[in-house]
Every structure is written in C-alpha cells, then in structure tokens.
C-alpha positions as CSV (number, residue, x, y, z in Angstrom):
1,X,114.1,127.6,120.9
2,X,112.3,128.2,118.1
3,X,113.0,132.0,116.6
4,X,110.0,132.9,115.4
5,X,107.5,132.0,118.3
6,X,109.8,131.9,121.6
7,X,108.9,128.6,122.3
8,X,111.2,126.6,124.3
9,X,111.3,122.6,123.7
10,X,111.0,120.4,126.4
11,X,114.9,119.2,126.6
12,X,116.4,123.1,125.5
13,X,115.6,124.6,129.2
14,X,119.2,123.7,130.7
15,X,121.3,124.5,127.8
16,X,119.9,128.1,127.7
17,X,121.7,128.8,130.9
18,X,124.7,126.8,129.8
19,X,125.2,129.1,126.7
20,X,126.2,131.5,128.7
21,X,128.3,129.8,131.0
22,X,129.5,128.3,128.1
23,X,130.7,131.6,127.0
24,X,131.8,133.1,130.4
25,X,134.4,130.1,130.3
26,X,136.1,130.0,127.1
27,X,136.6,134.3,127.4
28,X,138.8,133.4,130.6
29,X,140.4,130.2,128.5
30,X,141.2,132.8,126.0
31,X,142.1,135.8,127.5
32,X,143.9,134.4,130.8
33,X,144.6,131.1,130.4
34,X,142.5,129.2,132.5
35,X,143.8,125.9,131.1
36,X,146.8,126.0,133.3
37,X,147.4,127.4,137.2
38,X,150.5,129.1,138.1
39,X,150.2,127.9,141.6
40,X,149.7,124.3,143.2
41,X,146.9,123.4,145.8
42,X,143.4,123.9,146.1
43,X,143.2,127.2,148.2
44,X,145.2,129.1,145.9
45,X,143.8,127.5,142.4
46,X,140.2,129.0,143.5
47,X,142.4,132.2,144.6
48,X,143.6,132.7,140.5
49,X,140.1,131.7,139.2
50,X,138.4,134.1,141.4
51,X,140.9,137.2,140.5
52,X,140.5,136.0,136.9
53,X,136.5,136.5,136.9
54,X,137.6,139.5,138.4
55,X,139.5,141.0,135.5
56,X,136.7,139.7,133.2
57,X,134.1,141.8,134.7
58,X,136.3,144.8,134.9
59,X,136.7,144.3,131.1
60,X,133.1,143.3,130.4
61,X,131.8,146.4,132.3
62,X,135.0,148.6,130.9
63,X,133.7,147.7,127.1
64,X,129.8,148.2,128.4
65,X,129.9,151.6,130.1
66,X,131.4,153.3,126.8
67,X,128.5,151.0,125.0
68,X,130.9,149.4,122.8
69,X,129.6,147.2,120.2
70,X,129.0,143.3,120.5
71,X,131.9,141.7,117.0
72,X,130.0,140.5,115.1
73,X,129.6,136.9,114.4
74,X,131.0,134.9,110.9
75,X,128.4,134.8,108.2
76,X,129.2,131.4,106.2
77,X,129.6,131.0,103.0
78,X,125.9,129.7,102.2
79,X,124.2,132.7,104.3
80,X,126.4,135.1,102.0
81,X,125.1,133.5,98.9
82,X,121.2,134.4,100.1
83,X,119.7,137.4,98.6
84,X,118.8,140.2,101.0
C-alpha cells in the first residue's frame, strides 16, 4: 500500500489480512507457547488452541478497556539519524 494515497497494488490485497493473522499467531507463540501441545490427539490439541485464543482476548480486551497504549515500535538506526 502506498502511504500517502491508500492505494492498494494489485498482488498486496491478501497480505493485508495476513498481517494481522500474522500477528494474532506469534502473540500466542510468545506468550503461551503455541509451538508445543501439552496433550496428544487431535480433539484435545484444538481444545488448548481454542482456550489459548481465549486468554489472548481476555488480555487484548483487559489492556483495551483501560486504553493502554500500543509499545512502540524500534526506530533503526538510519530513521534516528533523520532530522525532524
């Protein structure tokens, strides 16, 4: 997408919506460690990940109600040599 105009590119449509499932993922990977399962078989996999988006939402919506700031992201090393 470009920043200034809005305009999406032909091929950028999908990964819009994968950005944020993107990001969804890797906050279970961190926090709760998706990677592994602490139980064996299908049923009870899908049990874990379900109770584990569970406890993200409770957290997102604990840190939104309260209207907690968003961190804030790195600033590189060439960004911080830019006038502002």
């Amino acid at each position: 997408m470009s920043t200034q105009t809005g305009v999406y590119h032909p091929g950028e449509a999908p990964y819009i919506t994968r950005t944020g499932i993107e990001a969804a993922f890797g906050q279970g990977l961190r926090r709760s460690g998706l990677r592994r399962t602490r139980y064996r078989g299908l049923d009870k996999t899908r049990f874990q990940h379900v109770l584990t988006a569970a406890a993200l939402n409770l957290l997102r919506t604990d840190a939104w109600l309260p209207e907690t700031p968003l961190a804030k992201t790195r600033t590189s090393r060439f960004r911080r040599l830019q006038p502002q």
